[in-house]
C-alpha positions, 0 to 999 in steps of 0.5 A: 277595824277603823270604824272602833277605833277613836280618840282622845286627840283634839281634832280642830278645824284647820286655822292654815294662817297658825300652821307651823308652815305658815309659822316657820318664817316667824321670829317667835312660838305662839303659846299653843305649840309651847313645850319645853323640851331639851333636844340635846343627845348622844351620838352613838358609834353605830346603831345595829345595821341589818343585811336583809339581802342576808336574811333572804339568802341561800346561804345557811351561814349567812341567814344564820348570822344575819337571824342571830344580829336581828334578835339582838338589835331587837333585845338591846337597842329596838333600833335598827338600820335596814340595808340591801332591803330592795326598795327601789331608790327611785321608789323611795325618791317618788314617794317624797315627791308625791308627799311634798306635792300633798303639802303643797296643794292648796289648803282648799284641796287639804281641807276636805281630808281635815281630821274629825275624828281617829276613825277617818281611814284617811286624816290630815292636819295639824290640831293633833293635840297630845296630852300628858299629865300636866299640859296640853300642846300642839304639835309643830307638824302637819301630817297625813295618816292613811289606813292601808291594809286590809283595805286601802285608803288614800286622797287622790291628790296629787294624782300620783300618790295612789300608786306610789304609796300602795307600791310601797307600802307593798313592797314594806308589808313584805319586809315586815313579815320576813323580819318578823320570820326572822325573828321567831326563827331565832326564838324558836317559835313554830311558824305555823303558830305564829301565823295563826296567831299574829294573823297577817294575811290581814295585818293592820298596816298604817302609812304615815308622812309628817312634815316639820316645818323649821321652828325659829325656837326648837326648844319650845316646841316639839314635833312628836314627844316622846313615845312607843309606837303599837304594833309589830315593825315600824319603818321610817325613811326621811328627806335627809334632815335629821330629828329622830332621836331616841331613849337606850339606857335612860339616854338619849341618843340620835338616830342617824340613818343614811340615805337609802337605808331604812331606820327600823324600830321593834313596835309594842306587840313584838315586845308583848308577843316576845314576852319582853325578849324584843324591846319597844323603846321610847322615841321622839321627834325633835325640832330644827332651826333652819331645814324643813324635815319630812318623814314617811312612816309605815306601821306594820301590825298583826290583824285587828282581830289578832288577839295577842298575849306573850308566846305560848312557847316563851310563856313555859320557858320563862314560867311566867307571862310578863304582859296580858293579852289584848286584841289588837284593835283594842290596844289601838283604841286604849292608846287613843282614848286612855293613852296615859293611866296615872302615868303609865304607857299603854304597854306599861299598864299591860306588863303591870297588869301580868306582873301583880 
């Protein structure tokens, strides 16, 4: 699938002496990272939590209760707090371990996996430059995006990193794909058309870290803007520092997640293939003044090859589609390439699309 995929992104050569580590120490933002941006949100009373323990147990009650608070995190927040999810904490611990040992290798050893283009299965930098439809930017962060399944892809340095990122990216897919049984049992779906569908014996599965530097002015720029992410469940954990905020009811609120927990957010394709009952929400990266901020990602999507349009099912009990199908290798690429079309999300050009 890789090899389809491209972008619209500018992918530069690195200047190390301009990144925004090399940045955070200074008294002002260069121009090139300007976007103003206002960071203030809510804080809500509690983001939903979900037992995964529940969701695995023998106890029929308690898988009950925990499918049904599953189904309703997705409908009304797209957010979720995953608990007693079996990651090993010292799992959790290795992996920021081996991430800040990659940011901390010498810029030499960092250069040969520059990004060139979005095909690179493994690419890191800082020149990923967003575009909307009045301004082009520069990200404050540098990051390190791996493809992970159907095949595997990472550096070998720090020698560490190999192991501990398949390891969990292992243990995630497995999450992932009880979530999404989850799920659809509450929808009522066949499970064995869910599988032939959604294809996930060789689910596209994306691992993703992103280091924020501190930022003297946090209203100037941005880590990552305001987004959905493609695919089915993205999992988030970070180093304690928070900067995730996300959209509910036209506001904005924090996404404070504790430590050892896992923040959870239904992706495009569950709301696409729920016919809209799931909700993929905006969300953003903000910026702080004084800590450093790490973020380690995993987007857990159906096959490239997967070919996904609302369920069958869901299609007859609402009498309509509300979104058009599309393979999912090519959503991944319109996203890239035609991320904006007269200001409309890839995912809201595809509810459009079945509305007209």
């Amino acid at each position: 699938m890789a090899s389809r995929v491209a972008s619209s992104d500018s992918f530069k050569h690195f200047e190390f002496d301009a990144t925004p580590k090399h940045l955070s120490s200074s008294s002002s933002v260069p121009s090139k990272f300007n976007f103003t941006n206002d960071r203030t949100a809510f804080t809500p009373d509690s983001l939903p939590i979900i037992d995964f323990s529940a969701l695995v147990t023998g106890d029929p009650h308690q898988r009950s209760k925990a499918v049904h608070d599953l189904a309703t995190a997705c409908r009304d927040w797209g957010f979720f707090i995953l608990v007693n999810h079996g990651v090993p904490e010292s799992l959790m611990e290795a992996m920021f371990r081996v991430v800040k040992e990659f940011f901390s290798l010498a810029d030499s050893e960092k250069k040969q996996y520059e990004a060139k283009s979005a095909s690179d299965p493994i690419k890191c930098g800082n020149f990923n430059v967003a575009n909307t439809s009045n301004q082009s930017f520069t990200l404050w962060r540098d990051y390190l995006k791996l493809y992970v399944h159907p095949t595997f892809h990472c550096p070998h340095k720090p020698k560490p990193l190999w192991d501990v990122v398949q390891e969990y990216t292992l243990i995630t897919r497995e999450l992932a794909l009880e979530l999404i049984k989850a799920v659809c049992e509450a929808l009522e779906l066949n499970q064995r058309y869910v599988d032939e569908t959604l294809k996930m014996e060789s689910s596209f599965q994306m691992f993703a870290t992103n280091y924020y530097p501190r930022c003297p002015h946090p209203d100037q720029a941005i880590g990552i803007p305001s987004h959905t992410d493609p695919g089915l469940f993205t999992f988030l954990i970070h180093n304690g520092v928070a900067g995730l905020q996300i959209e509910h009811n036209g506001k904005w609120f924090n996404a404070n997640s504790p430590q050892n927990s896992i923040l959870v957010n239904a992706a495009d394709q569950l709301e696409i293939f729920t016919n809209g009952r799931c909700k993929s929400v905006k969300h953003r990266a903000v910026l702080n003044e004084e800590k450093d901020r790490i973020s380690i990602v995993v987007a857990n999507g159906p096959s490239g090859e997967a070919v996904l349009g609302p369920a069958e099912a869901l299609v007859e009990k609402d009498g309509r589609a509300k979104y058009c199908a599309m393979k999912y290798e090519e959503y991944l690429e319109s996203q890239l390439t035609k991320s904006r079309v007269d200001g409309k999300s890839i995912l809201e050009q595809q509810m459009i699309c079945s509305t007209n």
